[in-house]
C-alpha positions in Angstrom: 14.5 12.4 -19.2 12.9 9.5 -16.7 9.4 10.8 -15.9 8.0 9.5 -12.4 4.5 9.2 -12.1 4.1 11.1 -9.3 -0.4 10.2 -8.9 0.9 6.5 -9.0 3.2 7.5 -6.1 0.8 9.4 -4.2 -1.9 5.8 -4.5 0.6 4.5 -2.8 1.4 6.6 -0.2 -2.4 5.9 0.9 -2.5 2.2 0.5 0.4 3.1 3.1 -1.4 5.5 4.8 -4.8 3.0 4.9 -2.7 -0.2 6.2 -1.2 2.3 9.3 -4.5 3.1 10.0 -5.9 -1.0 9.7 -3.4 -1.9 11.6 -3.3 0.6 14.3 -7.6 -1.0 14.8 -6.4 -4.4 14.3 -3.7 -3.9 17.3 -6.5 -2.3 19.1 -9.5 -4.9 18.5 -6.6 -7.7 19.3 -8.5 -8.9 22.2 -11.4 -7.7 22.7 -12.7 -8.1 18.9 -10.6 -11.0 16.9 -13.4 -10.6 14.3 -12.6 -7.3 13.3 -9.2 -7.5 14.2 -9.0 -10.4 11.5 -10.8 -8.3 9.0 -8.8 -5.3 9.6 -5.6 -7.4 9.1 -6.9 -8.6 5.9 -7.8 -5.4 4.2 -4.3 -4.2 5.6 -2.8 -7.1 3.5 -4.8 -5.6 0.3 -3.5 -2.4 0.9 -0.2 -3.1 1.1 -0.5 -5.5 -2.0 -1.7 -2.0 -3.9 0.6 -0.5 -2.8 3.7 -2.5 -3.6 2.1 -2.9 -7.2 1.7 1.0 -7.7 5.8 1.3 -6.8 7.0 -1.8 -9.0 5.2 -0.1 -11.8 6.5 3.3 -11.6 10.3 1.8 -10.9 9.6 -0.8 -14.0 8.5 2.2 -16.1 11.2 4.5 -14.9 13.5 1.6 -15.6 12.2 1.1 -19.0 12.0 4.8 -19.9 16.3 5.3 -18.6 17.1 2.7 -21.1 15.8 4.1 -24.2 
């Protein structure tokens, strides 16, 4: 049986969560802050990188464990 590693999951449904929120200020700072638009943007970008690499290795383990 093909555990999921459901904490894993749950990181990355904050990184998600985070970047919505980053995002949602850098759309909002757009003009009348670039500065912390830019940074916003930026730690969006981190976020989303976490959570991409929190999904690829639950589906790589998942994988790994269905072929055993």
């Amino acid at each position: 049986m093909t555990q999921i590693d459901v904490n894993q999951l749950n990181q990355a449904k904050a990184n998600v969560t985070l970047t919505q929120e980053l995002l949602t200020k850098a759309i909002e700072k757009a003009n009348s802050d670039p500065t912390l638009s830019q940074e916003a943007i930026k730690q969006a970008s981190n976020e989303i990188s976490s959570a991409l690499t929190a999904v690829t290795q639950v589906q790589k383990a998942s994988q790994a464990q269905s072929t055993e």
